[in-house]
C-alpha positions, -999 to 999 in steps of 0.1 A, spaced: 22 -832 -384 61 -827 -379 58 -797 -406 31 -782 -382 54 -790 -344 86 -776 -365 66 -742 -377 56 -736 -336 88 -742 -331 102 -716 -351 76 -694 -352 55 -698 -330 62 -667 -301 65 -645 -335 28 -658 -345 16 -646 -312 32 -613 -317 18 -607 -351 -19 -618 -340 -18 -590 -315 -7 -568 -341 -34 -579 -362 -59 -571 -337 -43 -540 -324 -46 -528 -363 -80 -536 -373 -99 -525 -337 -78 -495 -339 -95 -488 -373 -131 -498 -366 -128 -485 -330 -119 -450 -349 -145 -455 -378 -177 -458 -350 -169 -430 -333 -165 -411 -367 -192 -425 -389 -222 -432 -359 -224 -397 -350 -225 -384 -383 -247 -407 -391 -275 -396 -365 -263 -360 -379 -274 -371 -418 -308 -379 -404 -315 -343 -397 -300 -327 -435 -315 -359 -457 -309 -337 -486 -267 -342 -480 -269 -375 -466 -277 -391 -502 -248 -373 -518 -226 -379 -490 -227 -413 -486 -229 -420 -524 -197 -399 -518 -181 -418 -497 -196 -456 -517 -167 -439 -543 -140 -440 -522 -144 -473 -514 -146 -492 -545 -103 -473 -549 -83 -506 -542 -75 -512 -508 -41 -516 -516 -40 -480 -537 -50 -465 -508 -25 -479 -483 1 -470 -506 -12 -434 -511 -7 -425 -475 29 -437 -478 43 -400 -487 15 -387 -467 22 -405 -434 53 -425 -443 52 -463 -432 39 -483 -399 10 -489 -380 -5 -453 -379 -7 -450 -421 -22 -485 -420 -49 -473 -397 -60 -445 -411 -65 -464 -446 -82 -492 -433 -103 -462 -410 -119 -454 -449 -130 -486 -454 -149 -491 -422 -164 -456 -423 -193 -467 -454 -215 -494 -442 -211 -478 -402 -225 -447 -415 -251 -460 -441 -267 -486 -413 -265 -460 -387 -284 -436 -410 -310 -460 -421 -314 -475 -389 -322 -440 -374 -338 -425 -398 -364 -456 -398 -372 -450 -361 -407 -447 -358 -419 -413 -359 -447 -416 -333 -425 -432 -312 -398 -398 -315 -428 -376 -307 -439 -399 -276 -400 -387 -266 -411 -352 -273 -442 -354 -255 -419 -365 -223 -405 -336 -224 -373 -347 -242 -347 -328 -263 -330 -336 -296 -297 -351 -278 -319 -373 -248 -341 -385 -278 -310 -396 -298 -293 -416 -271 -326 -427 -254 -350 -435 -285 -332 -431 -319 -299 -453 -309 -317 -482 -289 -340 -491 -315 -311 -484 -343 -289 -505 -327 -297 -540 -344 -288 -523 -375 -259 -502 -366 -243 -533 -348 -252 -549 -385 -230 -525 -402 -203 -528 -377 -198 -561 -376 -194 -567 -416 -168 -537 -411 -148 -558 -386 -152 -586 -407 -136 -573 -436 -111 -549 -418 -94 -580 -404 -94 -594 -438 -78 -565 -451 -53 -557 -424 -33 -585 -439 -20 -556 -459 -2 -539 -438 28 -557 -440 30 -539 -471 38 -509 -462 54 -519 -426 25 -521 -402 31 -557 -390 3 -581 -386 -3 -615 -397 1 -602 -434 35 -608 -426 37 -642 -429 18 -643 -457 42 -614 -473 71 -631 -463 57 -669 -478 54 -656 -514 86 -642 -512 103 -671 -497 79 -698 -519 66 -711 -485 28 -719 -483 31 -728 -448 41 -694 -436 10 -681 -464 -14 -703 -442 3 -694 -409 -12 -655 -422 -43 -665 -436 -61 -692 -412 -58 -669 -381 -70 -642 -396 -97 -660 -410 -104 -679 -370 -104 -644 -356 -127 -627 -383 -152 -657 -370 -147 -652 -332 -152 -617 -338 -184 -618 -358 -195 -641 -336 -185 -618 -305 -203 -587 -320 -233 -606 -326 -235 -619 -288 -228 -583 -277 -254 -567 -306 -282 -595 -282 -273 -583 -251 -273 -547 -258 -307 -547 -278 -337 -536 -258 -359 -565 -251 -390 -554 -267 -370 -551 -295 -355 -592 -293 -391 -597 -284 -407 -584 -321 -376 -603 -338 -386 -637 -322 -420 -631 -332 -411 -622 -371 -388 -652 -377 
């Protein structure tokens, strides 16, 4: 317990500073893989016959080490946040744009030509019809991004970018577990509140005849 009142001491304004950081790095990267990956996945659902290849595409770039590609943007972009970013950005692209294409693409078709019979066109059906009822599934993909974004902004201390990878950078260095815990538990809290957070927003955001079918499937 003194170990614990004696790290807050010392560290704990900097812990605060690093958690916000943390967040600032990994929302920045999911925030920019949505708007990238949801419309082009709508977009895949109207040329199926490049939507296979692309995504199996982009499943390849993914399974590169996290770390290897961090370090690749290093001459690229040099060090700091932005590099970061952008290489976590790749990671959250995959299951954003698979989900958003499945979900979509899975819309029921009478239901898309109920839209047309309304008189609607291609861009009123996507944000009226197609995104609605895709949203349980999109949301799906968007949350396991954020999940392991968080995880993996832990490494971008490595190349500068701050966060609480910090701590845990600077406590194998120093041989300090307490500083590797100070990284990892509050990482791990705020991967949970998150989650959780997306899931409460994904309820309240999903049409109710859609919450209504779940209830009555489970």
């Amino acid at each position: 317990m003194n170990a614990i009142r004696e790290f807050f001491s010392s560290y704990g304004s900097e812990l605060l500073i690093k958690t916000g950081e943390h967040l600032y790095i990994s929302f920045a990267a999911i925030l920019l893989g949505v708007l990238v990956a949801v419309p082009l996945g709508v977009l895949l659902t109207r040329i199926p016959n490049v939507a296979d290849r692309l995504i199996s595409f982009v499943g390849i770039l993914q399974t590169i080490p996290s770390l290897a590609i961090i370090a690749f943007f290093i001459p690229l972009l040099g060090v700091g946040k932005f590099p970061a970013i952008i290489a976590l950005f790749f990671y959250s692209v995959l299951p954003i744009l698979r989900n958003t294409y499945t979900g979509v693409k899975n819309v029921d078709a009478n239901v898309r030509e109920a839209g047309k019979g309304m008189g609607m066109n291609q861009i009123e059906s996507v944000f009226k019809i197609e995104l609605p009822l895709a949203l349980p599934v999109i949301m799906a993909g968007i949350r396991l991004a954020t999940v392991y974004l968080i995880g993996w902004a832990t490494l971008a201390a490595f190349i500068g970018g701050g966060g609480l990878g910090d701590f845990i950078f600077d406590g194998l260095n120093l041989y300090q577990p307490m500083l590797i815990v100070a990284g990892t538990v509050p990482a791990t809290i705020l991967a949970l509140i998150t989650d959780r957070t997306l899931h409460l927003l994904e309820q309240k955001l999903t049409p109710n005849g859609l919450k209504e079918k779940s209830q009555q499937t489970t």
